[in-house]
Every structure is written in structure tokens, then in C-alpha cells.
N, C-alpha and C positions, 0 to 999 in steps of 0.2 A: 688459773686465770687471774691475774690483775684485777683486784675490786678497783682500781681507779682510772682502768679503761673503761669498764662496764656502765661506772657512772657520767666517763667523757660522751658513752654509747647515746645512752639514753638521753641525756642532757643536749644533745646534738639532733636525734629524732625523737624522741618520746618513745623509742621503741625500750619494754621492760625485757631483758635478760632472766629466763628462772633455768638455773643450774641442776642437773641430775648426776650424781657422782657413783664410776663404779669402781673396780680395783682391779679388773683384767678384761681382756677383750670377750672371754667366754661368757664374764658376767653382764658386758653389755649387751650380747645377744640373746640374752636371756632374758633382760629386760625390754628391748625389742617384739622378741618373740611373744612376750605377753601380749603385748596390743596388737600385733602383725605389725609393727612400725609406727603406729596413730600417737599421736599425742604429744611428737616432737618435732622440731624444727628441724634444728642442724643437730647431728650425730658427727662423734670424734669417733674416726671410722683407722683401723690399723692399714698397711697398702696390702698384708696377704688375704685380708677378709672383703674388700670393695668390691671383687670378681663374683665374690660369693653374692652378694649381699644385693649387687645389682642383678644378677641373674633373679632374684626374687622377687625384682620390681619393687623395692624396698628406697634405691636412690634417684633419685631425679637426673637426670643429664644433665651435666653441664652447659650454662647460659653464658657465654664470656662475653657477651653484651653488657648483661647487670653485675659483671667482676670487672669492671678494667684493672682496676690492682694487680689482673694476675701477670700481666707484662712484667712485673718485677721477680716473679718466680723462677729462679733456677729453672730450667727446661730439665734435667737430670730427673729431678725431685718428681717433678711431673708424669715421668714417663716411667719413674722405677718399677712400678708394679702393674701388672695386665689391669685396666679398664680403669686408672686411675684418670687418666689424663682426660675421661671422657664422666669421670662422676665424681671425682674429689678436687680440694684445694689445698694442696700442701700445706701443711701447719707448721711442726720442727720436724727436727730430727737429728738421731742420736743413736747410743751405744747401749746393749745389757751388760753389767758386769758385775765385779764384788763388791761390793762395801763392809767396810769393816771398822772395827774401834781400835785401833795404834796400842792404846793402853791396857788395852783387854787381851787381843792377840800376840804371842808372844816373838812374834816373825815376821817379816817382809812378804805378804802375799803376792804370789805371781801365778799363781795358778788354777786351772778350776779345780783341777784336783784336791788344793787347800780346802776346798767347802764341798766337796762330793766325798775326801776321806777327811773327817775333819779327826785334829788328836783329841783325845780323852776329854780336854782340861773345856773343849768347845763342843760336850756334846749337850743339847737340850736348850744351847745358845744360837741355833743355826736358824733362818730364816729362807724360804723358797719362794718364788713365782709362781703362783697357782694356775700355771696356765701349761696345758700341754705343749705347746710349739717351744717357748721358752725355755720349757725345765727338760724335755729328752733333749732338746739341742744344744743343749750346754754339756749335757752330759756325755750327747754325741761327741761335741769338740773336745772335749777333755779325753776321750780316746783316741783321738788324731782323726774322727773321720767326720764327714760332712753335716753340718746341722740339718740338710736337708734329704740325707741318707732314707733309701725305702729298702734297703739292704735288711732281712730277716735277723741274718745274726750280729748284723754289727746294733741293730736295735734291741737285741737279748740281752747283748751285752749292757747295754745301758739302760735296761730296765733293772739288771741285775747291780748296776753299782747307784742307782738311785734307792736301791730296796736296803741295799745295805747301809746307805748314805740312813735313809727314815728313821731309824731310834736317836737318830744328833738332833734332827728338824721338831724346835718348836712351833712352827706357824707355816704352814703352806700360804696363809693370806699378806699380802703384801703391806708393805708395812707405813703405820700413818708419817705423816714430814712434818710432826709441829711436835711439842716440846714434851710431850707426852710418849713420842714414838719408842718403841720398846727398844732399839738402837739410841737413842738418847741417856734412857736410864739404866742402858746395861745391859737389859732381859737375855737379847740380842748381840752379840757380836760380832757375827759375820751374817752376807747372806746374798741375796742377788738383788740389785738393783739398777732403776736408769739410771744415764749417767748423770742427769743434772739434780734429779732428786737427791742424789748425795751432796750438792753445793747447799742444798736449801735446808739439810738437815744442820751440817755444818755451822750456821748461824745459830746453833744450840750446843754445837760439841765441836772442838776444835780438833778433838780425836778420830775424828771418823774420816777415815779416807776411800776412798774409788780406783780401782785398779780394773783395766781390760786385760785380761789374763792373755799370756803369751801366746795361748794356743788362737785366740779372738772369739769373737762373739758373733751377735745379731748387730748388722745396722737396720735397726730400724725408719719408718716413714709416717707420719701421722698423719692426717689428710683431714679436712672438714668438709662433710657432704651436707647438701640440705635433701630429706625423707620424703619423696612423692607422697604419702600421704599426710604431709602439712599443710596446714590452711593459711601459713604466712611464708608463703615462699617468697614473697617480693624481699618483705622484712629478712626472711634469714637469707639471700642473697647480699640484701644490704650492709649485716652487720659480719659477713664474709670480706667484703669488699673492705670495709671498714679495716679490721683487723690486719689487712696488708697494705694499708696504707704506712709508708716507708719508715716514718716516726714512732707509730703507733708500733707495730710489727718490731721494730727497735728495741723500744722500752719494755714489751712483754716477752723477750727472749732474753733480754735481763734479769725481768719478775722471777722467772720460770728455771732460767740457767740451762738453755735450751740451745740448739744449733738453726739458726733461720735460713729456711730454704731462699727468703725474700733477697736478692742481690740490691737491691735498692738499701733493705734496711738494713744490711751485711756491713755497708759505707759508714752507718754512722756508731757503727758501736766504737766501744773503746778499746784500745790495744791490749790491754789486759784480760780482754772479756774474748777476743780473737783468739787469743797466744796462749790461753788457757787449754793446756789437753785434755782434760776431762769434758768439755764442751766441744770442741772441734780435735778429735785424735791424729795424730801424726800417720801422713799414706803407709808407715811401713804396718802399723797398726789397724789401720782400714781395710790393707790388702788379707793381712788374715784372718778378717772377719767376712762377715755373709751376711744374705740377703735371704729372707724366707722365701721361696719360691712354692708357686700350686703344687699340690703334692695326689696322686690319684685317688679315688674315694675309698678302696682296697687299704691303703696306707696310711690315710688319714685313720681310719677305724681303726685299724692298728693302733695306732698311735693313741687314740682316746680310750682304748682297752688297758694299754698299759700305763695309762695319766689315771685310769679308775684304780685299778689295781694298788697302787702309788698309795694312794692321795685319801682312799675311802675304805 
């Protein structure tokens, strides 16, 4: 987030912004799930988890009364994931892919494979997503099959090349964006990351580059919901509204190196900020990427049997 929206925020209504920062979607439900939802306003909500998360009475229904902003929203965006269009507000969105250091790496990455077998000289350098949907599903697509696979053995399979993948992986926790980050100084040299997180690393290392692997990734959706159990719903409608105002929405998809779902503030960016492929990917690149889909509670389990196994 733009600290100099937060302060246009405030300085416009008096309303104060307090920030809670997590590092994957698993850990924001966990912080959640401590208060049963209490304590916060708007929650940055993923589009596979909204389904979930309203079935718990957890999100408020949307009021497109107190958002007129949202006329400027891609309708796409809106509708990409089940119950979004009825409890979220599209935020950005974007790609998972590699990131890597040019100088460290001794090759052209193109593939997940690069960071699922990494060679010798990058083991104890690798970095991972600590999230289950992200980390089988990349491993899914680096064997050719669907990141959203409930297939037994095609998911054996990729428990079985992430186990072997684990003696290279320094860090299953995602890694910080400021000048510190272990990709910055090296620690790291490949590993998975958003796509625009790599732009903002980059203002520290000219070395680091972003690649969507040929096989494709996750397109992700990010949505902002405000928490029925908030006691300022008016205010976090307000500062919903706020942030897709056309200009505003603009400038912070620049902060951020973000894809804006807002068609209004899509007009005013810059040609270079458009034509950038790591922010907006080329359709043949989009086509072989995917979209997390509901997965049934049988396969889910699964899934988090094998992210334990992994990871702990």
C-alpha cells in the first residue's frame, strides 16, 4: 500500500488506516480465525478463499450503493471466482512465477522445472511459497498437468518431486521486498514469486529478473472485502470506494507494480507501465496459465496432508 494514499485517506475524512501484514493466504486465516474475524475492518481476501470465508459469515455482502467506484471495474475481475462478485472488490491482479538473480544463475530460466530440480551450484539458495495451493500447483504444472488436478497419482507425483526438490529450499516463508530481502543480498537466488513483487525488488537489484515459466502459472485475483464483524463498516466501505477512485487506483498499481482490474484507472497509466510483461502478460502466456478453482473437501485434505508433509 502507498503510504501517500493512506495519508490523502485520512486527510480527506479523518478516517486513521492501521495496517496488519501477513505472508500468505494460510496465515491470514489464521489470523482471522483467532478472533473468528473481530477486530478488523477490510480483509485482503484471495478469489479461491471468498467462497470459503463467506460461507462462515465472516464477509459482509456487498453494498454497491456505498462503492459507486465499482462501475469502473472490469466485470471479468468481478466475476472470476464463485461469490466474489457478491462479497469482494477487486483489488489487482497478477501472475506466480520465478524470480531469479541473472548474476547468480548461470542460465536463462524458463521453466518450473529450473526451481523444482534446481543444479548443485543453487542448492540451499531456493526459496518457496508457503502456501499449499501455490506450491503443489506449480509443481502440478511443471509436469504438464493441471494446477487444479484432484488426480491421486498425478498429485504423488508432485509430492514426490517437491520432497526431492526440499534439501535445495532455504525458506518456505516468502520473502521480504525491501533491501534487506535475502534475494537482494544473495542468500537466495531463485524461487517463486508475484509478478510485481519482483519490479519492486528490482529498485535494489538490477539482477533480479521474473519469468512465467513456459508451462504457466496461477492467475491470480485479489479482492478487498469489509468483515461483518466490523464496527466501521461505513468507514471501510468508504476507503474501498476511495481506493478505486480512477487516479488514486492509478498511482497505487504503480506503487505496487500491480495489474488494475479498474478500466477507468487502466486510461491513465503510462505506456510503459501497460507494455510491461511482467505486469500485464502476453494472451499466449495467460492461456497457459490457470485459475484456482473450488477444489472438494476430500482433495483439499489431501492437499494439506501433503503441504504438511513438505514443509514440517
Amino acid at each position: 500500500m502507498d503510504p501517500e494514499i493512506l495519508i490523502e485517506f485520512e486527510q480527506r475524512t479523518g478516517i486513521k488506516v492501521k495496517q496488519s501484514y501477513f505472508d500468505s493466504d494460510s496465515a491470514r486465516d489464521e489470523l482471522l480465525l483467532e478472533t473468528e474475524g473481530q477486530g478488523f475492518d477490510v480483509a485482503l481476501i484471495n478469489g479461491a478463499s471468498i467462497r470459503i470465508l463467506a460461507k462462515r459469515g465472516w464477509l459482509e455482502p456487498l453494498d454497491e450503493t456505498a462503492i459507486p467506484n465499482l462501475k469502473h471495474v472490469d466485470p471479468r475481475w468481478r466475476t472470476e471466482h464463485e461469490k466474489a462478485e457478491d462479497f469482494g472488490v477487486p483489488y489487482f491482479w497478477g501472475t506466480v512465477g520465478i524470480v531469479y538473480r541473472k548474476d547468480i544463475v548461470p542460465f536463462a530460466v524458463s521453466s518450473w522445472m529450473d526451481l523444482l530440480q534446481p543444479i548443485e551450484a543453487l542448492k540451499g539458495k531456493i526459496s518457496m511459497i508457503g502456501d499449499s495451493a501455490d506450491m503443489i500447483g506449480v509443481a502440478l504444472k511443471a509436469l504438464g498437468y493441471s494446477l487444479n488436478s484432484t488426480n491421486p497419482e498425478e498429485l504423488d507425483e508432485a509430492e514426490a518431486l517437491l520432497h526431492a526438490q526440499a534439501p535445495a529450499v532455504r525458506t518456505y516463508r516468502y520473502l521480504s521486498l525491501n533491501e534487506d530481502s535475502a534475494l537482494v543480498t544473495g542468500q537466495v537466488a531463485m524461487g517463486m514469486m508475484y509478478n510485481g513483487d519482483t519490479l519492486m525488488l528490482q529498485e535494489y537489484n538490477d539482477d533480479i529478473a521474473f519469468v512465467l515459466p513456459e508451462e504457466g502459472g496461477n492467475i491470480w485475483t485479489d479482492y478487498l472485502s469489509v468483515l461483518s464483524a466490523s464496527t466501521q463498516k461505513a468507514a471501510a466501505k468508504q476507503f474501498i470506494n476511495f481506493l478505486n477512485e480512477p487516479e488514486i487506483a492509478a498511482r497505487l498499481a504503480q506503487y505496487v507494480h500491480y495489474a488494475t482490474p479498474n478500466l477507468a484507472a487502466e486510461k491513465l497509466l503510462p505506456a510503459d507501465f501497460k507494455n510491461d510483461p511482467v505486469v500485464y502478460p502476453s494472451k499466449k502466456a495467460l492461456d497457459r496459465s490457470e485459475t484456482y478453482r473450488r477444489l472438494p473437501p476430500r482433495a483439499q485434505k489431501n492437499r494439506s496432508a501433503i503441504f504438511s508433509r513438505i514443509v514440517y
